[in-house]
C-alpha positions as CSV (number, residue, x, y, z in Angstrom):
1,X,-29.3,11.2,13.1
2,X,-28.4,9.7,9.5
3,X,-27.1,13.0,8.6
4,X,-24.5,12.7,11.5
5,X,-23.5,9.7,11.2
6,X,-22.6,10.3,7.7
7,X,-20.5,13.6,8.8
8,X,-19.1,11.6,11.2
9,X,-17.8,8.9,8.7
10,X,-16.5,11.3,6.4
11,X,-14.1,12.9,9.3
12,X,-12.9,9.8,9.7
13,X,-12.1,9.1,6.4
14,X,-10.3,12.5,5.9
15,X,-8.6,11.2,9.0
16,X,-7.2,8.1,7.9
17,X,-6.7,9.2,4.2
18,X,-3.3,11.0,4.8
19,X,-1.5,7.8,5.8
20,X,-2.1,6.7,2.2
21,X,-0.9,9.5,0.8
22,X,2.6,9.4,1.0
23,X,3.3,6.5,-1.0
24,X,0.6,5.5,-3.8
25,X,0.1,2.3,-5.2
26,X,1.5,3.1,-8.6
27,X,4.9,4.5,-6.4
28,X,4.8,1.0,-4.4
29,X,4.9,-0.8,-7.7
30,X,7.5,0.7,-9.2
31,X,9.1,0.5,-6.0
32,X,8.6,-3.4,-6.1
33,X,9.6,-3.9,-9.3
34,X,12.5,-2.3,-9.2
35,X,13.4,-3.8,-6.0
36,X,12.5,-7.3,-7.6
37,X,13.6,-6.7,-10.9
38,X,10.3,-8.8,-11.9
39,X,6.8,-8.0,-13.0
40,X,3.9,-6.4,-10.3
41,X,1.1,-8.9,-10.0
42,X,-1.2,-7.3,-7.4
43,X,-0.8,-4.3,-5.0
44,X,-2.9,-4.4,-1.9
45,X,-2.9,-1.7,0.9
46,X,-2.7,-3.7,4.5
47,X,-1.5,-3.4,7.7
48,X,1.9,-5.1,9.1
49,X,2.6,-4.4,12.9
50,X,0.5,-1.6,12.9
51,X,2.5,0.4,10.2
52,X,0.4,1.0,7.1
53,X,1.8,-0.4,4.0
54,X,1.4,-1.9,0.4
55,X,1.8,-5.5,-0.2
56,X,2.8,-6.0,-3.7
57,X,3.4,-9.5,-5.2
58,X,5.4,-9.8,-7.9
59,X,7.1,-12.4,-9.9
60,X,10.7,-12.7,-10.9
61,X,12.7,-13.6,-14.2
62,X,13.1,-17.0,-13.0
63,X,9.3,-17.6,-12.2
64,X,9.6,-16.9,-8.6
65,X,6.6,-14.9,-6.6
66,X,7.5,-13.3,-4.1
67,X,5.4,-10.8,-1.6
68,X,7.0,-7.5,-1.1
69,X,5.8,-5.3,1.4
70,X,6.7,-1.0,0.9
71,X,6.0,1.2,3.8
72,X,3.1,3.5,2.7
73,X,4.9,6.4,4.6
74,X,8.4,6.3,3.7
75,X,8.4,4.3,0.6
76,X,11.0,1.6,2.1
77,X,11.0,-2.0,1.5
78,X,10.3,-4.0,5.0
């Protein structure tokens, strides 16, 4: 039973994995930054309105921090 429930996590993993492949989190900070033109602070991966997506904060030349989410599929800033 152990042994199945582990083979039956790791399908679901390999599942979910390819909607994190697309984008990575270096490519959503580089993204972000550029976007921002300011410096990456954290990137998280999360969920917004049932899209998958990278929430990076950043803040800007003028001290500013701002949250900047990058759709993990496409790459584009939401």
């Amino acid at each position: 039973m152990k042994k199945l429930l582990i083979l039956l996590g790791s399908v679901l993993l390999s599942i979910s994995a390819p909607a994190w492949a697309d984008v990575g989190r270096d490519d959503a900070a580089a993204i972000a930054q550029r976007v921002s033109g300011g410096r990456v602070l954290s990137v998280e991966r999360a969920e917004r309105d049932g899209h998958a997506v990278w929430r990076v904060k950043v803040v800007t030349g003028q001290g500013e921090v701002k949250v900047i989410f990058i759709d993990a599929a496409s790459g584009r800033t939401l």
